[in-house]
C-alpha positions as CSV (number, residue, x, y, z in Angstrom):
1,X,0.0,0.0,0.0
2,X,1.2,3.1,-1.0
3,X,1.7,6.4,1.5
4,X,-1.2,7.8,-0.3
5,X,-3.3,4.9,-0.1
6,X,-2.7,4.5,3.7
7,X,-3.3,7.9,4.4
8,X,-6.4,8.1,2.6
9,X,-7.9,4.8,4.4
10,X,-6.7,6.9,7.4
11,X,-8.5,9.7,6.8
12,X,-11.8,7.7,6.0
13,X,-11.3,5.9,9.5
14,X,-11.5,9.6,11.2
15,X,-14.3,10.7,9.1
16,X,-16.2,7.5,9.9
17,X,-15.0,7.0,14.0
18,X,-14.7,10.6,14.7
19,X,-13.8,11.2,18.5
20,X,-14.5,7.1,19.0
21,X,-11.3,6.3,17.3
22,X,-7.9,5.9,19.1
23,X,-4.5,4.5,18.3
24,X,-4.0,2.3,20.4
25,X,-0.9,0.6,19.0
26,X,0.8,3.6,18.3
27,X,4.1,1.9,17.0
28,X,7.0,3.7,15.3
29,X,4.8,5.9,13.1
30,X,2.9,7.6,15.7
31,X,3.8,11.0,15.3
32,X,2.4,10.8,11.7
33,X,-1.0,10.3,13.1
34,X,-3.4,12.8,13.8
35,X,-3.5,12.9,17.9
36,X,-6.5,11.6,19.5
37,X,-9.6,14.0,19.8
38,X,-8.4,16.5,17.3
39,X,-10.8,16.5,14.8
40,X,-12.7,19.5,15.8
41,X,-9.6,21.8,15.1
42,X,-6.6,22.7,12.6
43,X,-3.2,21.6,13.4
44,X,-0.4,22.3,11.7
45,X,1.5,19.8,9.5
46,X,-2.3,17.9,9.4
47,X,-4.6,20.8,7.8
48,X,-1.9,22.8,7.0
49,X,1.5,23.8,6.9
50,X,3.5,26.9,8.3
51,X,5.3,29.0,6.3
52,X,7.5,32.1,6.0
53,X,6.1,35.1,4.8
54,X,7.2,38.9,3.8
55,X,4.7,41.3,5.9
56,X,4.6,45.1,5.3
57,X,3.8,46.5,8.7
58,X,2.3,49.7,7.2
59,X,3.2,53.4,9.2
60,X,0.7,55.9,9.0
61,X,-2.8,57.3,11.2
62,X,-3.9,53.7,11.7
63,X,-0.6,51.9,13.1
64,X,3.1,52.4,14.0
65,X,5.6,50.2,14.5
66,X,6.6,51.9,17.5
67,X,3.4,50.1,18.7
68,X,4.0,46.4,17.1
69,X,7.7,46.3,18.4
70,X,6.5,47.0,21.9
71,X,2.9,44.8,22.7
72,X,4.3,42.1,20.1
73,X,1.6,42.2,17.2
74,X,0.9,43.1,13.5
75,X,-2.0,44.3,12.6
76,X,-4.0,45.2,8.9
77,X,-7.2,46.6,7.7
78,X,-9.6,49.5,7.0
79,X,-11.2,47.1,4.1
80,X,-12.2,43.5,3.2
81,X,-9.0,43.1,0.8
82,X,-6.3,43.7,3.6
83,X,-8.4,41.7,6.2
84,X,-7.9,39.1,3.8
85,X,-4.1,39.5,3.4
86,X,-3.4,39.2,7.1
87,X,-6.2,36.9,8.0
88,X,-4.0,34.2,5.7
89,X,-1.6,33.7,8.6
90,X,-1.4,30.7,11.0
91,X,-0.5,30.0,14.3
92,X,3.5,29.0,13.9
93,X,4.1,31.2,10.6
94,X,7.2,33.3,10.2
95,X,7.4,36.6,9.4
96,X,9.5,39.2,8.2
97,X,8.3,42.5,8.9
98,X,8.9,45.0,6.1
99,X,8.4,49.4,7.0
100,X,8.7,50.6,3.8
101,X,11.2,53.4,3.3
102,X,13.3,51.9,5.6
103,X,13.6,48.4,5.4
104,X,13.4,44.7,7.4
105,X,12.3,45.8,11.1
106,X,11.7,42.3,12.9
107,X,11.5,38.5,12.5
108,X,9.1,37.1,14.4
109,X,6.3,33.9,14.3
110,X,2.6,34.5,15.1
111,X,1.3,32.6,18.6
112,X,-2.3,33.6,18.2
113,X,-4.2,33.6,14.5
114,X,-5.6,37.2,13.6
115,X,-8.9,39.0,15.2
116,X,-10.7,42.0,15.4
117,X,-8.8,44.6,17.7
118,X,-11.7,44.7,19.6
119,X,-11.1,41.2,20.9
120,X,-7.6,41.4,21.6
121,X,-6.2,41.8,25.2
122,X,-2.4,41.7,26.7
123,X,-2.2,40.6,30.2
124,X,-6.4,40.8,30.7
125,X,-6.5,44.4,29.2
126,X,-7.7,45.3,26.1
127,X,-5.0,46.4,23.3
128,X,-6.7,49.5,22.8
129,X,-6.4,50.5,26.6
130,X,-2.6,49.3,26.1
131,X,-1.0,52.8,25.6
132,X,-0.9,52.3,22.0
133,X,0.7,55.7,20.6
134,X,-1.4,55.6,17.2
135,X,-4.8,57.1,18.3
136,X,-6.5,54.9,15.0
137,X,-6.5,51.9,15.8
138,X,-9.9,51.9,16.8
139,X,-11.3,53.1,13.4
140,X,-14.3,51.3,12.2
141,X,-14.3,49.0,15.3
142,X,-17.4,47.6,15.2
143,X,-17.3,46.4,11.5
144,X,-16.0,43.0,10.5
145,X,-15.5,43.8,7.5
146,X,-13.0,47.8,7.6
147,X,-12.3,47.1,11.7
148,X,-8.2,46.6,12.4
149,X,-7.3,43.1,12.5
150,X,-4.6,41.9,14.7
151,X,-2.0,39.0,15.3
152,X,-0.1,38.5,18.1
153,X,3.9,38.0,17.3
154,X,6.8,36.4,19.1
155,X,9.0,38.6,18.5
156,X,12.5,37.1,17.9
157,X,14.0,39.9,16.5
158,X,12.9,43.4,16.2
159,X,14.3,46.8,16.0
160,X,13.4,50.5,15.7
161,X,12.6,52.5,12.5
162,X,16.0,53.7,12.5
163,X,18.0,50.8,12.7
164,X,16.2,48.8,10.0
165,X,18.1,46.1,8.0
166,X,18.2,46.9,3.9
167,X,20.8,46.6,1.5
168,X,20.3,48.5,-2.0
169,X,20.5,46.1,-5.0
170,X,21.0,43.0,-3.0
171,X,18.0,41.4,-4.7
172,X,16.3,41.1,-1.3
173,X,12.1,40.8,-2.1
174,X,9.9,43.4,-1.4
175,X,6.2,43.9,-2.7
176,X,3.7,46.5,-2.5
177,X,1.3,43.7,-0.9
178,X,0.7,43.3,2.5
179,X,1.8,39.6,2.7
180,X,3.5,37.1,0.6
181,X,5.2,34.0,0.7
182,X,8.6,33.9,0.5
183,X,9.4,30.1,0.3
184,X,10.6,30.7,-3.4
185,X,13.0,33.2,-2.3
186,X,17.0,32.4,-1.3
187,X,17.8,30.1,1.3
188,X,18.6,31.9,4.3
189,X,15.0,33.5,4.0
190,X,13.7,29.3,3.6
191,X,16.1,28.7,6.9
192,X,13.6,30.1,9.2
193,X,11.1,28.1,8.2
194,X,12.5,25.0,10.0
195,X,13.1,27.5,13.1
196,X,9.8,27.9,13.1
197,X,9.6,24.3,13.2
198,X,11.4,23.2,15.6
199,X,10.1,26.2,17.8
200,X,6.8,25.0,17.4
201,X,7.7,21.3,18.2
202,X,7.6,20.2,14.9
203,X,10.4,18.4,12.9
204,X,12.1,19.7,9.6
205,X,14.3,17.0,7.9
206,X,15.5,19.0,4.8
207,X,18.7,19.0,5.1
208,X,18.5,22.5,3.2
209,X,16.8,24.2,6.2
210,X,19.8,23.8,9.2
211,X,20.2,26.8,12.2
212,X,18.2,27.6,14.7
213,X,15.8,30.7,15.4
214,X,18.8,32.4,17.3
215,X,21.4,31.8,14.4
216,X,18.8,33.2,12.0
217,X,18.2,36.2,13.8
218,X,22.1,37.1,14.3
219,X,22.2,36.9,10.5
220,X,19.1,39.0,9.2
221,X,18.1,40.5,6.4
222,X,20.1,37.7,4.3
């Protein structure tokens, strides 16, 4: 039986047994099982897989960096297109955080999935009652749809405006958009991506992806 072939039986034993079915003879390839009573929510490396991504952090009325560095979040909106572009990210993806006109600011991987503003809290207090310095945050806050929309970041590396990271002509991506992949770009950016991994507590065996998260960090922008 092939790996497809036994995956697919798998899948149509969880379908079928739902929360009933347990490994019991967990055996050697346990850990490419999906873990009991799990069916109800996405994990990674079952539903989906992380990734590393390019993210403009936008500077302007709405949000600062100043902001992001210090409470540990991005954060998009104002319409349904760039509630789209941030609502893409998972729990466990990388980031490299982009302020246009200056350069790479942070590397960092998102802990918690993105949400209205208006649901987000630090410590048990809202992020709006935070001492954010932007005063805009809070625009359209009742509307799913133009409301702010915000992700909480582990930040593993982050600096001020000033000190941003960008080299002129060093073929280092940058986009207009507000997120992209960049798993098709060099591979120090593709490095982090097993960081992430093994942050998370997840595996990477391509040889291709070696270092750590702190290694990665010492060496940014590639």
């Amino acid at each position: 039986m092939s790996e497809h072939d036994a995956l697919l039986v798998e899948k149509t034993l969880l379908w079928k047994l739902g929360k009933d079915l347990s490994n019991i003879a967990t055996g050697f390839y346990s850990e490419n099982f999906r873990p009991d009573y799990k069916m109800h929510i996405e994990l990674t490396g079952f539903d989906f897989e992380n990734s590393v991504y390019y993210f403009n952090v936008g500077q302007g009325d709405t949000r600062l960096w100043v902001d992001c560095k210090k409470h540990g979040f991005i954060s998009a909106g104002g319409s349904k297109l760039w509630r789209d572009s941030i609502m893409g990210f998972r729990k466990g993806d990388v980031l490299a955080a982009y302020l246009k006109g200056n350069g790479f600011v942070g590397i960092g991987r998102i802990v918690e999935t993105p949400r209205p503003i208006r649901h987000v809290t630090i410590g048990g207090v809202p992020l709006l009652n935070a001492g954010l310095v932007s005063n805009g945050m809070d625009r359209d806050l009742q509307s799913d749809e133009k409301c702010e929309y915000v992700a909480m970041v582990e930040w593993i590396r982050a600096v001020d405006a000033g000190e941003a990271k960008w080299k002129a002509k060093s073929g280092i991506y940058t986009t207009t958009h507000v997120r992209a992949s960049l798993d098709g770009q060099p591979k120090r950016w593709r490095s982090w991506k097993a960081s992430s991994a093994s942050t998370s507590g997840h595996s990477c065996n391509d040889a291709r992806f070696p270092g750590s998260w702190k290694a990665a960090s010492k060496s940014w922008p590639p």
